[in-house]
N, C-alpha and C positions, 0 to 999 in steps of 0.2 A: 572520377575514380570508377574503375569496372567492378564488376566480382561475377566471376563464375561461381553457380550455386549447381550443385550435386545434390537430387533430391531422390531417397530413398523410400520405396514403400515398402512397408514391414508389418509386424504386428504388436500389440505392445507390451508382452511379455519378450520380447526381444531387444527393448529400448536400448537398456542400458548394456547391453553387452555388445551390440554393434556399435555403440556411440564409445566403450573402451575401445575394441577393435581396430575402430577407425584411428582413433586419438591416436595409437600406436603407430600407423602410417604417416601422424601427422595433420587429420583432416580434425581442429578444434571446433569447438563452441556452437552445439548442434543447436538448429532450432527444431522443437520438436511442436509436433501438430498431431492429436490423439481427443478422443472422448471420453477418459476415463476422470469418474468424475471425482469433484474435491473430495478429501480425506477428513476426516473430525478436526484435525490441527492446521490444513490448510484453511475452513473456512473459519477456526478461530481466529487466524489472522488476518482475514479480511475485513477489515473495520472502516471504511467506507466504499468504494465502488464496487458494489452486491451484486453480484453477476445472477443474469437470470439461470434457471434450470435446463442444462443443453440437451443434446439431440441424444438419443442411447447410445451408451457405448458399445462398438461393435468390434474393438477387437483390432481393429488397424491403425496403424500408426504411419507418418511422413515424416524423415529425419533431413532435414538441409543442411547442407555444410557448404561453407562457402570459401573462395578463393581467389586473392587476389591478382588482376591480372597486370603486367607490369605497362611498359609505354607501349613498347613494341608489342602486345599481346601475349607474350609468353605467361608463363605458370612457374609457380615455385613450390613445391611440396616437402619442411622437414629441410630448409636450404639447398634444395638441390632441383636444377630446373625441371621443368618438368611440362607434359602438354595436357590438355583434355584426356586426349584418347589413353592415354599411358596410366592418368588418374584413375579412369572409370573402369580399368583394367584391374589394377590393383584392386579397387573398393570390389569388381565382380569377385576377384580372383580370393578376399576373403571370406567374403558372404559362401562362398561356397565351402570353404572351410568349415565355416560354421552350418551350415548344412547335416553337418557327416553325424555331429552331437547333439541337434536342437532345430527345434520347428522356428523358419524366420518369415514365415507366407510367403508375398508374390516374390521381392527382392529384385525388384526391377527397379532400373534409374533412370531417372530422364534430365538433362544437363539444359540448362537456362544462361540466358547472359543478365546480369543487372547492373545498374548505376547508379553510383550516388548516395551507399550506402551508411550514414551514419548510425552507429547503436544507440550512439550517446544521447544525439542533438537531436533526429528528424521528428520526435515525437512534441517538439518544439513549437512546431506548424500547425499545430491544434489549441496551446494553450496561450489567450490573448487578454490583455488586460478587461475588466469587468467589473460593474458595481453590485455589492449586496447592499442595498438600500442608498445609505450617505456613503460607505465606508470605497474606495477602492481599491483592487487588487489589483496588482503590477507584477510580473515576471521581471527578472534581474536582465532579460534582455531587450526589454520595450524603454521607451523613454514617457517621463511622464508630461504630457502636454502641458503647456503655460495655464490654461485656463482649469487646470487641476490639482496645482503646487499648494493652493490653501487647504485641501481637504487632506481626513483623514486614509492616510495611505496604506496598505498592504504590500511591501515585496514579500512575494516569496516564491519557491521553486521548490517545486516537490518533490526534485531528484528521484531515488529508488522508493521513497518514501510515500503511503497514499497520505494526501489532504494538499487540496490547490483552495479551496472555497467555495469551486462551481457545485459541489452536489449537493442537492437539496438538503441533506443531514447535516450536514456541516454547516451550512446557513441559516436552518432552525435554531443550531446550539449559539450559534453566534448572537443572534437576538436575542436569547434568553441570557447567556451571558452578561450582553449591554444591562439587562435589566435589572441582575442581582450585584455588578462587582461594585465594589469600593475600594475605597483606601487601603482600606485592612484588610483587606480577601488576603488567605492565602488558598490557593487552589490546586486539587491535583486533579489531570487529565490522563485518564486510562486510555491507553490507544492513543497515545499521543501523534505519530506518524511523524508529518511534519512539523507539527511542533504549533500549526497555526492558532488553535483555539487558547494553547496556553499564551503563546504570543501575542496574539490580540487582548486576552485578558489584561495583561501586562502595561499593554498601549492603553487600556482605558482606563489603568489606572493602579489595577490589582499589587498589591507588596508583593508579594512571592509567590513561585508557582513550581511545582513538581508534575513532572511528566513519567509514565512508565507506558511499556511497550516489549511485544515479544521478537518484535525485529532489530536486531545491530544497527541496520541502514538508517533506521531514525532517528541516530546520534550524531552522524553528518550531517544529516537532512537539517536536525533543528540548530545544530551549532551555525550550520552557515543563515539558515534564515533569521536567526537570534542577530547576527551580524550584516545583516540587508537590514532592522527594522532596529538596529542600535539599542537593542536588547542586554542589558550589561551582564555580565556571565555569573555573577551570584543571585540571581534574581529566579532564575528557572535552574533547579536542576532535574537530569534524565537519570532514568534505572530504567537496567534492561530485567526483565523477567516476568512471570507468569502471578499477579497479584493473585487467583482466585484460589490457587493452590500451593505456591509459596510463602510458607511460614516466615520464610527468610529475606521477604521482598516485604510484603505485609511490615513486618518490623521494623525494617528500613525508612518505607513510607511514611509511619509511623500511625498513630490512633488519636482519634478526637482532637484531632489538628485543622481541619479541614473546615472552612466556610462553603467552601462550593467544591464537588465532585462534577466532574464535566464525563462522561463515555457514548462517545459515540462509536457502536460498536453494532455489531449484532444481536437480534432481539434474543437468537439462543444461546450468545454468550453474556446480556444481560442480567439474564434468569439466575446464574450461578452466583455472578459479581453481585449483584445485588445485597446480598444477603451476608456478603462477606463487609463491601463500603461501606456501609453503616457505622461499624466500628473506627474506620478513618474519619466519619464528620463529626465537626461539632456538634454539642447541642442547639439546633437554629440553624443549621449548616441547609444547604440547598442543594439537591442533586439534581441534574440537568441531563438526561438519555436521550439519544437519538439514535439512527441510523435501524429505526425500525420499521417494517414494512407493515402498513395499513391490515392487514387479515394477523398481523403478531399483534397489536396494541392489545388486548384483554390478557395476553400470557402477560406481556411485558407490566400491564396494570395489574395483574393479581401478584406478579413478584416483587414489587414496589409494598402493595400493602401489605400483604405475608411478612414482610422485614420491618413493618412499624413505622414505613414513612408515609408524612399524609400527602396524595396529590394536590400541589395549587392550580396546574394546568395545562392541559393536552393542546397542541397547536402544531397545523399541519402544512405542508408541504406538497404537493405532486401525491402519489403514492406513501408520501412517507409521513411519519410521526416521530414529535418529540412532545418527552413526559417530563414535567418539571416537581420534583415533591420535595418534603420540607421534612426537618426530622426534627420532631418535638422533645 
């Protein structure tokens, strides 16, 4: 499979109204390439792969649109055939439009050929099965070797969802996990994503487990990995919303229910949760943090005792830490 890509330089108070423009001719599902950096609610939701601090943002933007090319080479734009030349015609012939009412910088294109585009599947080629300690983890498209069918397994697929088990954070909670769950855990996992940490709790034993999370995506994510690791469907359930600030999620979740608290999340959206989970564990309940970067551990340790829980133990990873504390 071809795809002509149509790549626009612009600026990026222009994004979205070239990327309507476009839509209107027809050209969908821009990829966009810019510096501008995350927002307070973007990096809330980032609760494990931490992207480092980019380059400054300078203002310019690269919009790609792509299209597919048929057997014979031709173009289709909106159903109707259509060439290169006629496309980049159009996409000029609005940009100039836009011109007459608003600053779009260079607005030049330059036209690429590619192949073999899948959005879905190619990010595939990166994630291969792997062990955190005994335990292994299998993608739903690998097969598990003969000399692997005795061990404890992992399917999962992390779909739109973050958590596969490769990032260090995720790996920390998981040991600590092994270490606190029983029979009788019931446990909720803040930032659930993909659903892994509460799923393997599950596997090792845990009665019940609640998941919450501010992404939709992580309600596919965990139903189908629930159903790779024969997870039975009243045993974990998922809520979508914002536990630190909804009175109305909170409630749901419920209070002093909790053996184990799992958030592997960010150390500056730790600080807040904090001091709210409390209320959700037991008394004797175990809270298990991670997804914190080695220069946060003393913010994330002062917000730990500030809310009355005592540290049992700091254990680290690469760059990163997990803080395990106990609420008496």
């Amino acid at each position: 499979m071809k795809w002509m890509k149509f790549r626009i330089k612009t600026i990026t108070e222009a994004e979205d109204i070239i990327i309507s423009t476009l839509y209107d001719i027809g050209l969908e599902g821009a990829q966009i390439e810019d510096k501008i950096p995350l927002t307070a609610l973007e990096k809330e939701q980032m609760f494990v792969d931490i992207l480092p601090d980019g380059p400054e943002d300078d203002g310019i933007a690269y919009l790609s649109f792509f299209v597919e090319e048929k057997e014979d080479g031709s173009l289709e734009l909106n159903g109707v055939p259509s060439s290169r030349d006629t496309i980049v015609k159009q996409i000029e012939e609005e940009l100039e439009e836009l011109r007459f009412f608003m600053e779009i910088g260079e607005g030049s294109i330059t036209v690429t050929e590619t192949e073999d585009i899948d959005w879905i599947n190619n990010w595939k080629q990166y994630f291969h099965q792997f062990y955190i300690d005994d335990l292994l983890v299998i993608p739903s498209w690998e097969e598990v070797k003969a000399e692997d069918r005795d061990k404890k397994i992992l399917h999962i697929d992390p779909g739109t969802a973050f958590g596969t088990g490769m990032h260090e954070t995720t790996q920390l909670c998981i040991r600590q996990i092994k270490k606190y769950v029983t029979s009788e855990t019931e446990l909720l996992d803040v930032g659930t994503g993909s659903g892994i940490l509460a799923i393997l709790a599950l596997m090792y034993g845990a009665r019940h487990a609640v998941g919450t999370d501010l992404d939709p995506c992580a309600v596919e994510a965990v139903e189908q990995n629930m159903k790779a690791n024969g997870i039975v469907e009243e045993s974990f359930q998922m809520m979508i919303g914002n536990i630190i600030t909804d009175k109305e999620v909170q409630d749901k979740v419920g209070y002093e229910c909790y053996d184990i608290v799992v958030a592997n999340i960010l150390a500056d959206v730790l600080v807040p949760l904090t001091p709210v989970i409390v209320h959700q564990m037991k008394k004797g309940g175990i809270y298990i943090t991670s997804g914190i970067i080695n220069t946060k551990e003393e913010t994330v340790r002062q917000a730990v005792e500030a809310a009355g829980l005592t540290i049992l133990e700091v254990t680290y990873q690469g760059e990163w830490v997990s803080i395990t504390a106990h609420k008496d």
